[in-house]
C-alpha positions in Angstrom: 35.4 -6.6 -19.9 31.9 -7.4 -21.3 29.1 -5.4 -20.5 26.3 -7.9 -19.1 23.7 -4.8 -17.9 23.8 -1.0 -18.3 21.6 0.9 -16.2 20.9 4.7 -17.9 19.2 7.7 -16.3 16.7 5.3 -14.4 14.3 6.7 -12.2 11.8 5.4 -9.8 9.7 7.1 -6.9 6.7 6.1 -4.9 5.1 9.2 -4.0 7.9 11.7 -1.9 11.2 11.9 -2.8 12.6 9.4 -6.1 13.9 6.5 -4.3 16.2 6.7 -7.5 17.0 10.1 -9.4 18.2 9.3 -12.7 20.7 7.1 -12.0 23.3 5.1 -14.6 25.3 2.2 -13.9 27.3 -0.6 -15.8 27.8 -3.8 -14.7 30.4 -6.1 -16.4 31.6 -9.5 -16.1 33.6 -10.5 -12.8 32.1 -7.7 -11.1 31.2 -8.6 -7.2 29.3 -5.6 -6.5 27.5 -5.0 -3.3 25.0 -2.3 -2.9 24.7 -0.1 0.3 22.7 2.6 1.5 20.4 3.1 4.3 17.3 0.9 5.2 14.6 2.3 3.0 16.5 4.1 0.3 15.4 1.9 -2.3 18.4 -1.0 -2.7 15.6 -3.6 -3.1 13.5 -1.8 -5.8 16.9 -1.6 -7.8 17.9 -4.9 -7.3 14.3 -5.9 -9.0 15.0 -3.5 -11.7 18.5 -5.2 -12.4 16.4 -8.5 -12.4 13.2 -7.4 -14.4 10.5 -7.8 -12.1 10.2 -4.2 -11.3 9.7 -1.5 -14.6 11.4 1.8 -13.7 9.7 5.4 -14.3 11.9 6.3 -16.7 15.0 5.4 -17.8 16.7 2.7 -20.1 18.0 -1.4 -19.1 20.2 -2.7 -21.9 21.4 -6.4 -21.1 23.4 -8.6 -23.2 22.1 -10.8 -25.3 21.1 -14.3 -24.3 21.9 -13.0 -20.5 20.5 -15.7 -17.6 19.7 -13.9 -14.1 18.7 -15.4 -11.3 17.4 -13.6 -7.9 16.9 -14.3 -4.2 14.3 -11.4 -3.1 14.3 -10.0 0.4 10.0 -11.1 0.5 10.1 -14.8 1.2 7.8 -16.3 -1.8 4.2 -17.6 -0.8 3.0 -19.0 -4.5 5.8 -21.5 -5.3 4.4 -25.3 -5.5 6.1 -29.0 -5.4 8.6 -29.8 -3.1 11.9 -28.7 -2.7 13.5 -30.9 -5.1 11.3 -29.8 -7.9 11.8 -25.8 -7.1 15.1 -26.1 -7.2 15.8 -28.4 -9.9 13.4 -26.5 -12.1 16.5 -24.0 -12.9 19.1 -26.1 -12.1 20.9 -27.4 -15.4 21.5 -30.4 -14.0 20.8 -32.6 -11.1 23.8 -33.0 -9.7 24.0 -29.4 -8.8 20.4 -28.8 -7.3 20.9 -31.5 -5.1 24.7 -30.2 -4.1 22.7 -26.8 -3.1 19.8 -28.6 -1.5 21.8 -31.0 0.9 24.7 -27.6 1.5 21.3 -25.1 2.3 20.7 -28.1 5.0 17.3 -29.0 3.3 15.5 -32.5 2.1 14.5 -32.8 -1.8 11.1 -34.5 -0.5 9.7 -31.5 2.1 6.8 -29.8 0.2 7.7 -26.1 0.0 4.2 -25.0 1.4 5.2 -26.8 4.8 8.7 -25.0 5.1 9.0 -22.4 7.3 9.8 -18.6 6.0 13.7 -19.0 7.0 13.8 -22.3 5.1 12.1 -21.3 2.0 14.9 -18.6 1.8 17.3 -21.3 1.7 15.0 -22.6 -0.9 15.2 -20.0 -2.8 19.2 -19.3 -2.1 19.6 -23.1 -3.3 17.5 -22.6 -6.6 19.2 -19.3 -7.6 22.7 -20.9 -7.4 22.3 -23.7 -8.8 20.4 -22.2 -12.1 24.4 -21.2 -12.7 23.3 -18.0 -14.1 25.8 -15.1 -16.0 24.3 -12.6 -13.2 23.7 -13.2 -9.3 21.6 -10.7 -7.6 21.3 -11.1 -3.8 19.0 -9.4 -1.2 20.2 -10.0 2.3 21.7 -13.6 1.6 23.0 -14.1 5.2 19.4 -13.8 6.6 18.3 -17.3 8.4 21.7 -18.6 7.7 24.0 -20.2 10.1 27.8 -19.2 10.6 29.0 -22.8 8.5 26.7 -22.0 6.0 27.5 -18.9 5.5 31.0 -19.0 5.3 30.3 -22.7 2.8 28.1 -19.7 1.0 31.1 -17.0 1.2 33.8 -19.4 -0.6 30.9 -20.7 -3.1 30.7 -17.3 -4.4 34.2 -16.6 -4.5 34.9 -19.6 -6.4 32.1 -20.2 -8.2 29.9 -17.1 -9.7 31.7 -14.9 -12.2 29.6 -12.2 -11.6 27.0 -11.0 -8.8 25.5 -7.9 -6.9 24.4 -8.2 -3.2 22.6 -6.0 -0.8 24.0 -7.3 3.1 24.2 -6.4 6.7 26.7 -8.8 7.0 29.8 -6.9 7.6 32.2 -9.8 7.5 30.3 -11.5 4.3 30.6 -7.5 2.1 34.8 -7.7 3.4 35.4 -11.0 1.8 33.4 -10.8 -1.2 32.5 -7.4 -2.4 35.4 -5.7 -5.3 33.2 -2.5 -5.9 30.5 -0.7 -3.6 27.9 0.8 -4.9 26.1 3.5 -2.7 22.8 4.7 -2.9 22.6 7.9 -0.9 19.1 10.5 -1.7 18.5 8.9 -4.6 21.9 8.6 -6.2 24.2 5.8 -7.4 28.0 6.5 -6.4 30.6 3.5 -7.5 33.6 2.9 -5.3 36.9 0.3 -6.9 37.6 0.2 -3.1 36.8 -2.5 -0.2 34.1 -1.3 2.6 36.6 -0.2 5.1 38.0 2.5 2.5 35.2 3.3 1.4 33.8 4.3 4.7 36.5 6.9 5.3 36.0 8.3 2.0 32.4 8.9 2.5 32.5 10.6 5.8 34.9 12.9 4.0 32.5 13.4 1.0 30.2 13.9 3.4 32.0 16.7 5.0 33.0 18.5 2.0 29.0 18.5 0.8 28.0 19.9 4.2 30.8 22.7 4.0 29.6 23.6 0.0 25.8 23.9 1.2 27.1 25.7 4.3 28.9 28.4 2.0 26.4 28.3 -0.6 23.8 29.4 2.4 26.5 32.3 3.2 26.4 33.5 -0.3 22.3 33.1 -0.2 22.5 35.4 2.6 24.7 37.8 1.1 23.2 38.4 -2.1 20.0 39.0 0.3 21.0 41.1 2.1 22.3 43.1 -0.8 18.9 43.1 -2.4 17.3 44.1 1.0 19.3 47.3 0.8 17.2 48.5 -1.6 20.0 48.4 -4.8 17.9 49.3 -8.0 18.8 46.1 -10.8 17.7 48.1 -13.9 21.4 47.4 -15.5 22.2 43.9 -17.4 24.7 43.7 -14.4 22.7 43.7 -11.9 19.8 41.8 -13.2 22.5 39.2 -13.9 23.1 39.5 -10.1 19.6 39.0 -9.0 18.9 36.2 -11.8 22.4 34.2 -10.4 20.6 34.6 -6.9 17.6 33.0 -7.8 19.7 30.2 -9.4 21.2 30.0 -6.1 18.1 29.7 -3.9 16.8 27.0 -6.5 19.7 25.0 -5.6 19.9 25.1 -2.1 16.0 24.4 -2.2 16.3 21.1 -4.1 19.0 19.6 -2.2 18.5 16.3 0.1 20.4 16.5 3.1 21.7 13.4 4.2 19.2 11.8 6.5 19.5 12.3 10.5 21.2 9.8 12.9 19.6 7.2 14.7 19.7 8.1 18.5 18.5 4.9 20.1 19.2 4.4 24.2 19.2 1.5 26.2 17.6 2.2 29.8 19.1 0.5 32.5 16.8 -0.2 35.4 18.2 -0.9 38.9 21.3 -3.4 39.6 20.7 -6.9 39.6 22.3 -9.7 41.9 26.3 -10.4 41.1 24.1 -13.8 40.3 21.9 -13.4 37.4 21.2 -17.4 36.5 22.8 -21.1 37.7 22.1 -23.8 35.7 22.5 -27.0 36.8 23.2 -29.7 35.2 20.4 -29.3 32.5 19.0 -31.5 30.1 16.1 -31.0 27.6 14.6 -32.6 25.1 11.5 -32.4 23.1 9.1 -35.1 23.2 10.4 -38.1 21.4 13.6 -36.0 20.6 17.0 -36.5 21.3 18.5 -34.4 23.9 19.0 -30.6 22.7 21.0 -29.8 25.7 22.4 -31.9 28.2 24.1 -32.0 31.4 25.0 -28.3 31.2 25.8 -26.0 33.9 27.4 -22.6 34.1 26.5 -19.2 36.1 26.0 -16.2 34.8 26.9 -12.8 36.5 25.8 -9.4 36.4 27.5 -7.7 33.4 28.8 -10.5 31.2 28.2 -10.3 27.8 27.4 -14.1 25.8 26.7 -14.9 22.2 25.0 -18.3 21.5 26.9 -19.5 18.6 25.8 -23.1 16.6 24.5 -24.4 13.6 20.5 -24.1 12.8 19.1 -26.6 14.9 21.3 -26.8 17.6 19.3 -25.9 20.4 20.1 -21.7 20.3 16.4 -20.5 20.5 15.6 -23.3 22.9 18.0 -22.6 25.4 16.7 -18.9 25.3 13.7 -19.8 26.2 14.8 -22.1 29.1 16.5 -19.3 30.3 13.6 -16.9 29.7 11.3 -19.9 31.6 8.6 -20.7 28.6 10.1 -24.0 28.7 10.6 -26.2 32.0 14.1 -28.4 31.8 13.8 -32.4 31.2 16.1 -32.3 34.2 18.5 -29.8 36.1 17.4 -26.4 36.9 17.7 -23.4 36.1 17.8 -20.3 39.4 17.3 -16.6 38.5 19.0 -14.1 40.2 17.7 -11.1 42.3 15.9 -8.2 41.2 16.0 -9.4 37.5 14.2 -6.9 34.7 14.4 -9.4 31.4 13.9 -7.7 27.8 13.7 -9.9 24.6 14.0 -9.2 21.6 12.0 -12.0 19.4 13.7 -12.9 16.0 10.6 -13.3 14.4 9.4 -9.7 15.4 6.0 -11.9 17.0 5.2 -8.9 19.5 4.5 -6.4 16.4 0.6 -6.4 15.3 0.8 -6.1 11.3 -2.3 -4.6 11.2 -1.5 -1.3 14.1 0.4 1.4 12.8 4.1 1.9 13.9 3.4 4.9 16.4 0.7 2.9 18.1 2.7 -0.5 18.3 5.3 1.9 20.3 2.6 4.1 22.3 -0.7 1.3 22.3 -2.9 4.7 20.8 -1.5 7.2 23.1 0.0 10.9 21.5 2.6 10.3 24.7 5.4 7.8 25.8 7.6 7.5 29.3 11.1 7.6 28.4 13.4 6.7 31.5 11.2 8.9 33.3 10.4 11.5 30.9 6.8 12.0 28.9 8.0 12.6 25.2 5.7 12.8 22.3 5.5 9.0 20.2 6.5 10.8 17.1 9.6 12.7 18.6 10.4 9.5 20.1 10.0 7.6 16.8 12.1 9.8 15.1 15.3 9.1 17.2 14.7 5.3 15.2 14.4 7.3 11.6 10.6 7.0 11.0 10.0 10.5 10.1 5.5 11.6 10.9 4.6 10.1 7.8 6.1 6.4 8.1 5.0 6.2 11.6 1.3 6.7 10.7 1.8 3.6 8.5 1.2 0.2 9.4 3.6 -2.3 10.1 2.4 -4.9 7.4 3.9 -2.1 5.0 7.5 -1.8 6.8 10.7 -3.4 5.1 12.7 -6.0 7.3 15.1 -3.6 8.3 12.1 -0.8 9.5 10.8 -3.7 11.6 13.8 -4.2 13.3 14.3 -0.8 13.9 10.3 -0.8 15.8 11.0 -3.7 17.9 14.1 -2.1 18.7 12.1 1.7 19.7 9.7 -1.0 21.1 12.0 -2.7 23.6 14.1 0.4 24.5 10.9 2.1 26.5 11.5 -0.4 29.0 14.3 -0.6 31.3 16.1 -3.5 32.0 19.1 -4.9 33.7 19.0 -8.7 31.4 19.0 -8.1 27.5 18.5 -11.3 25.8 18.4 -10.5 21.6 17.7 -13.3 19.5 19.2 -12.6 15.8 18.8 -8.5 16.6 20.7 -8.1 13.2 18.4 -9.2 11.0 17.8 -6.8 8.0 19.2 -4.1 10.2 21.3 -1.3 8.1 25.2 -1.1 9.1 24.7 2.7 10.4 22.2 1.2 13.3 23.9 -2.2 13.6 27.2 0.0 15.0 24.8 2.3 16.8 23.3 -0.5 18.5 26.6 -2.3 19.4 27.9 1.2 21.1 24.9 1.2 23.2 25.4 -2.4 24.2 28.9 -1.9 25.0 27.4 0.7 27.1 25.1 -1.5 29.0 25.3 -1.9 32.8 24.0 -4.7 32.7 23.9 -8.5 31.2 23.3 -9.5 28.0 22.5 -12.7 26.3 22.7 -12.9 22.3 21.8 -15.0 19.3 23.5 -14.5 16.4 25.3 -15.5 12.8 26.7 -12.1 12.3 30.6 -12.6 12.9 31.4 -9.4 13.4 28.5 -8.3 15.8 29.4 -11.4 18.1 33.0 -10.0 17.8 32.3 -6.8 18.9 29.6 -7.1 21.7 30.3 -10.8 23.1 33.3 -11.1 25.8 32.3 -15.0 26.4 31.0 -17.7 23.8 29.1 -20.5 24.2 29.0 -23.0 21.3 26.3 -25.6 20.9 27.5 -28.0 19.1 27.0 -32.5 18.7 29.5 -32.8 21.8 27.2 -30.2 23.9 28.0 -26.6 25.1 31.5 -25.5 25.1 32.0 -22.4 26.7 35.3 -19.8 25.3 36.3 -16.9 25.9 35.6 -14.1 23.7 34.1 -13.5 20.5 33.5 -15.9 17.4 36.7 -15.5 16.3 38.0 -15.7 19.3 36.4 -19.3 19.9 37.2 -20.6 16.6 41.1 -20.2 16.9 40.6 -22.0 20.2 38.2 -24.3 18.9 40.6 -25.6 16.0 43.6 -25.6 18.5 42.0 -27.5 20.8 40.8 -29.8 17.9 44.4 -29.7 16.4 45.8 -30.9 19.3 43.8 -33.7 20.2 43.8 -35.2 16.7 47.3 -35.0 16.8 47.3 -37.3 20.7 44.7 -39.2 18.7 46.9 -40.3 16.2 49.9 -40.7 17.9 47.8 -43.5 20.2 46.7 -45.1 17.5 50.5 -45.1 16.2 52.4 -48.6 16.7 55.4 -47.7 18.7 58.8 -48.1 16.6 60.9 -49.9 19.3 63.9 -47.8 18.2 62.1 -44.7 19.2 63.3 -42.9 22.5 61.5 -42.3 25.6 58.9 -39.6 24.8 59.4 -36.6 27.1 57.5 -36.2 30.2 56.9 -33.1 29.7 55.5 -30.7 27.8 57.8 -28.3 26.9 58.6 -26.9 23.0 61.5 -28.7 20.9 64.4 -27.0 19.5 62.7 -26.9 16.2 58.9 -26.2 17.6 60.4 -23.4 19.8 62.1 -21.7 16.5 58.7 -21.9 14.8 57.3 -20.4 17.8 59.2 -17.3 17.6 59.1 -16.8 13.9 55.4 -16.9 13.9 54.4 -13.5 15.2 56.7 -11.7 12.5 55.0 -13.8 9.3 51.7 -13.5 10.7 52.8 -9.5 11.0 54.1 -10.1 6.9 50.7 -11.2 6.3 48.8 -8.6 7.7 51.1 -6.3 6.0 50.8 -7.5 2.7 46.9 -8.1 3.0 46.6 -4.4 3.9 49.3 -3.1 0.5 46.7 -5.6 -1.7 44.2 -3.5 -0.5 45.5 -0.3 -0.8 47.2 -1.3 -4.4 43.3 -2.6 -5.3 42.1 1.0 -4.4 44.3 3.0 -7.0 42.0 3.4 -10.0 45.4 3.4 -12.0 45.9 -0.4 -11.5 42.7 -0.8 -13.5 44.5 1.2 -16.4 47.0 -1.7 -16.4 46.9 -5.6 -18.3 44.5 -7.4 -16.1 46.0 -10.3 -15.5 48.1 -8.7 -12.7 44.8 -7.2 -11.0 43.6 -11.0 -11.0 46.8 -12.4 -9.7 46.5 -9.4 -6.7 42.9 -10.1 -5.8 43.6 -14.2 -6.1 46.5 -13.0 -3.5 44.6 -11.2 -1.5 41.5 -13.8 -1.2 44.1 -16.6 -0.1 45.6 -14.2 2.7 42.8 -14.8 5.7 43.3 -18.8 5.2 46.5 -18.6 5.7 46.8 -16.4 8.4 44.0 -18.2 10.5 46.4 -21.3 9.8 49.5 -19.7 11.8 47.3 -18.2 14.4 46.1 -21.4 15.3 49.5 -23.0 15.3 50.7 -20.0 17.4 47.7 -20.4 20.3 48.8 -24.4 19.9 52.4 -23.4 20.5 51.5 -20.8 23.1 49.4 -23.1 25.1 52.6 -25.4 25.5 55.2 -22.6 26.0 
């Protein structure tokens, strides 16, 4: 495989620990590398090293001759100028595919760039890095300000389209279907894993463990040899100056290690039961002035204890039917009645309740050493510290925070007061997986109800028991999850194309008497039946690919089998969806 980039002995540090520590790493053609680690462990300063706009401490880039890169940065861009159009098509080798990325990113080619908001000039930025067609992709956060269709639209470009890229993503669904390699940066390190996430996972908690055990033993032996020199033995023979020498080598090791970083220990705080009625809407319709309806005729109750995701496209209405609900807007018609004894904390996608200019500990404490924990007085920067801002970062201000850090202050923010209605619009954002499954136990823990905006597949999955999706033909409400709703969804939208085209149908006057029931044919009822087991072949053969893709042998092997495995393995999910929506079609008529 060609070399495109080799990374040697780089390091980089800011003051404190080196973000990175003399690390090395090759990137070749084909790779689809994505790069995890902890929020604030320096992914983003590497990806600008890969890319050039960053010079490392020390170390050596080499990149292949004639090599095009192309970037989307975490830090939306404040200095570009023209309109849309012209930033995009100023990489683009042609025309044909800036506009394709322009019209998929759901922008217009006219809108000046200085008058988009910061979520659309990412998508500005997403659309001019793709289309530039570049030997080298580098990603930071991709997903962010993206909707479900376009990221999936963005998961299959990828797939199909770049050869080669490295991505830094919260997205757990979007790092499954893309990412061949992980590359973890843990204290400074680069580790590279020929696994998929899920394997990788399992294999560093167990690296974890065995590190923990070594230091633990190597801290036995410290204590030893100690103890040994506290006794008072004289080390005037080569021996045992060779003994007291190989304990200071010991100390000197145990003194530079770095520990893998403490555990986020954020709570929710329930505060007292609210009414088995938290909302009714009625009938409600609104719509901005001179706007078409955003939602119409809608009405559903919510009780005490369910969980919803608000799932649609940008611009389908998601934040403004938050803020219905949260009354900061007033209905065009309908109403809207809140329950009893209701305690409502939001969580603002756009982090608006932070002051930039206040340090973290006093955007938590507003200046005081002390704040009230479910009852209890706890010092800010004890509290702090359950969130991973260690003395130092919480004296900082927030205009210095990454994304992620931000999130993880609005979240310390929120959690001081308790509540019995969570409403989170896009809580994920920039958040690191560690807290992202941290924060779904604690809402699966919840008492009480919980409202959520979101694009992340997999958070929706695992929090949400009910969906409602906004979409052209209004709110549809499912149960479940996302993935739940969309194998209902394309049933549902299976079936009745299927009625619509048998209307439309001339009748054949030789054709018999259709049934006047519903039940399954001979044929459909054999299908029926056979469809668990292939759906259970699929599964099985999806999890062997992944397995056989682990094996570092394979890689020892011709390639062309590895491709014809990983081609396999991409085309497994398709096809499965496809028989699990025939099945709940099936299923619905058995």
């Amino acid at each position: 495989m060609a070399n495109l980039v080799s990374v040697q002995n780089v390091s980089l540090a800011f003051g404190g620990d080196p973000l990175l520590d003399g690390v090395s790493l090759n990137i070749e053609k084909g790779d689809h590398i994505c790069l995890v680690g902890r929020n604030g462990c320096g992914k983003s300063s590497f990806l600008k090293i890969l890319d050039g706009s960053l010079e490392p401490d020390s170390g050596e880039i080499v990149r292949a001759a004639g090599l095009r890169v192309a970037s989307l940065p975490q830090d939306v861009a404040l200095t570009l100028e023209g309109t849309v159009g012209e930033v995009v098509g100023a990489t683009a080798p042609s025309a044909a595919s800036a506009t394709s990325a322009i019209s998929r990113l759901g922008l217009s080619g006219e809108t000046p760039f200085a008058a988009l908001s910061g979520g659309q000039r990412r998508r500005c930025l997403l659309a001019r890095a793709i289309a530039s067609e570049p030997d080298l992709l580098i990603l930071d956060e991709p997903t962010n300000h993206l909707d479900i269709p376009t990221i999936e639209w963005l998961e299959s470009f990828l797939e199909n389209r770049v050869q080669t890229f490295v991505f830094v993503t919260h997205d757990r669904a979007f790092l499954r279907r893309l990412a061949r390699r992980i590359v973890d940066l843990d204290r400074g390190k680069l580790a590279g894993w020929d696994c998929d996430y899920d394997t990788f996972l399992r294999r560093k908690e167990q690296l974890i463990e065995d590190e923990n055990t070594y230091y633990e033993r190597l801290g036995k032996n410290i204590r030893r040899e100690e103890a040994w020199l506290r006794r008072g033995v004289k080390a005037r023979t080569a021996r045992n100056e060779g003994r007291v020498n190989a304990l200071m080598a010991l100390r000197r090791e145990f003194a530079q290690r770095r520990t893998e970083e403490g555990q986020s220990t954020l709570k929710i705080h329930s505060a007292g039961t609210s009414g088995t009625r938290v909302m009714r809407i009625r009938d409600l319709t609104f719509a901005y002035p001179g706007g078409k309806p955003l939602v119409s005729n809608f009405s559903a109750e919510i009780l005490r204890g369910e969980r919803i995701a608000l799932i649609g496209p940008n611009g389908a209405g998601k934040t403004t039917l938050v803020r219905l609900l949260l009354g900061e807007l007033k209905p065009t018609s309908g109403e809207i009645d809140p329950g009893t004894n209701l305690r409502i904390v939001y969580f603002d996608q756009l982090r608006q309740k932070l002051n930039p200019d206040l340090s973290v500990a006093d955007n938590v404490s507003d200046g005081n050493d002390n704040v009230n924990v479910a009852g209890h007085t706890r010092h800010v920067l004890s509290y702090l510290s359950d969130f991973l801002f260690t003395p130092e970062r919480a004296r900082t201000p927030v205009r210095a925070l990454s994304g992620g850090e931000r999130g993880r202050l609005m979240l310390a923010r929120l959690f001081l007061e308790p509540c019995n209605f969570l409403i989170l619009d896009e809580p994920t954002n920039d958040l690191d997986m560690e807290t992202l499954e941290l924060l779904e136990d604690q809402l699966a823990a919840f008492s009480g109800t919980i409202v959520l905006v979101s694009h992340d597949r997999d958070f929706i999955d695992n929090t949400a028991v009910t969906s409602w999706f906004l979409g052209p033909d209004g709110i549809v409400v499912y149960p479940g999850g996302y993935s739940d709703g969309r194998k209902l969804f394309a049933a549902a939208r299976e079936k009745a194309g299927v009625a619509a085209r048998q209307e439309s149908a001339a009748p054949a006057p030789e054709a018999p008497r259709k049934r006047a029931d519903n039940r399954l044919s001979y044929k459909e009822r054999r299908e029926y039946e056979a469809l668990p087991g292939q759906i259970e072949a699929l599964e099985a053969e999806e999890a062997e690919l992944n397995e056989r893709l682990c094996d570092p042998e394979i890689y020892k092997k011709p390639q062309d089998s590895v491709k014809a495995w990983r081609d396999r393995l991409a085309a497994i999910p398709a096809e499965t969806e496809r028989l699990m929506a025939r099945w709940a079609e099936l299923e619905e008529r058995a």
